[in-house]
C-alpha positions in Angstrom: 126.4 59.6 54.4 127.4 62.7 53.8 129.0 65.1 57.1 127.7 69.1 56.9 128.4 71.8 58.9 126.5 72.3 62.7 126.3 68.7 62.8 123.6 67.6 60.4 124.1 64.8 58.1 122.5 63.4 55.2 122.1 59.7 54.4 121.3 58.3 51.0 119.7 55.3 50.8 118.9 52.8 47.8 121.8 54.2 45.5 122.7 51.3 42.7 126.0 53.3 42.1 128.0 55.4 44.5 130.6 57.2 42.8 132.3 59.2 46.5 134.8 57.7 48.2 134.3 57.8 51.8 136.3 61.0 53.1 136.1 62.5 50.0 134.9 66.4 50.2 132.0 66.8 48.4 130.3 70.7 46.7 127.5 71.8 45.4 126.8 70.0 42.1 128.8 67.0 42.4 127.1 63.7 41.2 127.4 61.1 44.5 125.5 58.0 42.6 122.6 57.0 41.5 119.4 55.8 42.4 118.4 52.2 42.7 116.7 49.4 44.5 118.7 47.1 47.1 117.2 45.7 50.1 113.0 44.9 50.5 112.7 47.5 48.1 109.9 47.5 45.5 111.8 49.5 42.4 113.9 52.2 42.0 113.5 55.0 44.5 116.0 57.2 47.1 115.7 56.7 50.5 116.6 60.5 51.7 117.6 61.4 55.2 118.3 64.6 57.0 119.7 64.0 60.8 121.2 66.6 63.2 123.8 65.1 65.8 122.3 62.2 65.0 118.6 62.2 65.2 116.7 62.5 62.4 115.0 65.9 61.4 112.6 66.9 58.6 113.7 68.4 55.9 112.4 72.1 55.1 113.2 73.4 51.9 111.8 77.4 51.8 109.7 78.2 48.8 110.8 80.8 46.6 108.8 83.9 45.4 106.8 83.5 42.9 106.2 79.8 42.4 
């Protein structure tokens, strides 16, 4: 779980490797693990997660001109 400003958070699920310590400040760029399969999971997949004080949100991602 990763803390970002105005109270969102982002949750990363299925990781076979995660290479952040918790408290640890993260940036832009920074490899926090990788992915995997744990739990009731079929294969090898990220379970990704956007939640804003605490309830989850969808994600929007803005497409960029000309794509």
């Amino acid at each position: 779980m990763i803390r970002h400003a105005y109270g969102f958070v982002t949750l990363y699920g299925h990781l076979s490797a995660c290479y952040v310590p918790e408290g640890e400040e993260v940036r832009s760029g920074k490899v926090i693990g990788f992915i995997g399969s744990s739990g009731k999971s079929t294969g090898n997949h990220l379970h990704y997660e956007v939640r804003k004080y605490g309830r989850p949100v969808r994600p929007y991602i803005r497409k960029r001109r000309g794509l």
